[in-house]
C-alpha positions, 0 to 999 in steps of 0.5 A: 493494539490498534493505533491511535495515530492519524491518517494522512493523504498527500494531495496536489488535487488530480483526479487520482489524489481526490479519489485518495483523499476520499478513500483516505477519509472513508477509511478514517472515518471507519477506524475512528482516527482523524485525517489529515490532509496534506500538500508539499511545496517542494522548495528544495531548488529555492537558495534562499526565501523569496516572495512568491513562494509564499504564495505557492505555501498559499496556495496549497493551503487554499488547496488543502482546505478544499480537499478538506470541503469536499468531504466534510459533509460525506464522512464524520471524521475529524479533518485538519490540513497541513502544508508541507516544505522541501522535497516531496518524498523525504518530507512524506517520509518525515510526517509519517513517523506521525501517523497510522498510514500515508495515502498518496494518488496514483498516475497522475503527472506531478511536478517534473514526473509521475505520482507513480514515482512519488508513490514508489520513492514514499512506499519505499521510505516511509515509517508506517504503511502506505496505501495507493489509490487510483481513479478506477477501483478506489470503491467498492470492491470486494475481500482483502488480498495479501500477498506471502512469500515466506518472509517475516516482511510478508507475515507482518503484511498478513497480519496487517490485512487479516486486521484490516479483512476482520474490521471491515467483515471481508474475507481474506485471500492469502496469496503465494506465487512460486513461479517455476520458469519454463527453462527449467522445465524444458531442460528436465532440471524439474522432475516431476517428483521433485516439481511436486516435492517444491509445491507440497514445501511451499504449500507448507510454507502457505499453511503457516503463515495463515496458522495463526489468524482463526485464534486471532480473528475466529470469524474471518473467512481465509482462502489460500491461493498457491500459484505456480504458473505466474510471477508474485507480481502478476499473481497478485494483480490478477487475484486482486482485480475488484477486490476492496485492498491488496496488501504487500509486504515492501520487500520479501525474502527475494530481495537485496537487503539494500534495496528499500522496495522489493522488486514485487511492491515495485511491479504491483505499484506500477498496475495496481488493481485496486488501493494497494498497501504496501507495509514497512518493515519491522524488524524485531 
């Protein structure tokens, strides 16, 4: 059932957080949900209320109102704006019990470091998906690209992008990287027989995930990529340049279970080709 909950994109009005903030708007407006538009004045290192952080609370509402400004009159979406208090990832992570998705920039310097890092600690510890845009690539482009390992993290993101693919009439690209390092190869621990047993598993693993989705979206185009030359990572990223969304699970079958972002989300984040989902987990 599709939901009902707002979007929200976090803005501190870079270059990269406007362009989030217009993707986050398009995309609403799309989906028919309203947006919001937010803005978190981190007083985490303030002992006690002083006058000028009300001004900082100020300004970032003067802040949000612009973003807002900027694209009224281009999408007709219902927009409101919130400003935030405390520490900038834990507050993100709070709100979004509240909505659909959490938009938030990439790459752009932010109050003692990257948005890449804010992105990477939200991604991490958000409840619900969390899209990364950059400055290049936040239009256009073309297909929804997914990538799979298996895992019930890695269905639920298939899930996400063949809804997502199926919405806005793109086809989707279904990725599965299985790197086979170079050492094994050479040492002859890989046979060639068995090197081909690995890839007929794996492509079965491919063809399940996908299983499902021509009952569920019987007009959706589905192209399936079983790549065994490259890490998830650089597989995914290559197969995504130009393409409209890339969608990764926040950690697959590889990863500790302590660990809130999985080593791939991590790596895809750092160079994302394009605005990049990353969905939560959902255990059932």
């Amino acid at each position: 059932m599709r939901s009902s909950k707002p979007i929200a994109v976090a803005t501190n009005d870079s270059p990269q957080s406007q362009a989030a903030v217009e993707w986050a708007a398009r995309r609403a407006a799309g989906a028919d949900l309203p947006l919001v538009i937010l803005y978190v004045v981190d007083d985490r290192w303030v002992a006690e209320p002083v006058p000028w952080t009300g001004e900082l609370v100020k300004r970032g509402e003067s802040l949000v109102e612009s973003a807002a400004g900027r694209v009224r009159d281009k999408f007709p979406v219902e927009i409101s704006t919130k400003v935030l208090e405390g520490g900038v990832s834990g507050s993100l992570r709070k709100y979004s019990t509240q909505v659909s998705m959490l938009v938030v920039g990439s790459g752009s310097p932010h109050l003692g470091g990257s948005l890449t890092d804010r992105a990477l600690q939200v991604a991490a510890a958000a409840k619900c998906p969390v899209a990364v845009v950059g400055v290049t690539g936040a239009e256009g482009g073309q297909g929804v690209v997914v990538g799979v390992d298996g895992s019930e993290e890695s269905t639920q993101a298939v899930a996400f992008a063949a809804a997502e693919a199926d919405r806005e009439g793109q086809e989707l690209t279904v990725v599965y990287a299985i790197w086979e390092p170079d050492k094994w190869v050479d040492s002859g621990a890989l046979t060639e027989t068995l090197t081909q047993r690995i890839e007929d598993e794996e492509q079965m693993v491919l063809a399940e995930t996908v299983s499902g989705l021509r009952e569920d979206y019987p007009d959706l185009v589905v192209h399936k990529i079983l790549d065994t030359k490259r890490e998830p990572a650089e597989a995914l990223i290559k197969a995504a340049d130009g393409a409209r969304m890339l969608v990764v699970g926040s950690r697959g079958r590889g990863g500790f279970k302590r660990l809130l972002l999985g080593s791939t989300a991590h790596a895809v984040l750092t160079q994302i080709p394009c605005p990049t989902v990353i969905t939560p987990i959902h255990r059932k």
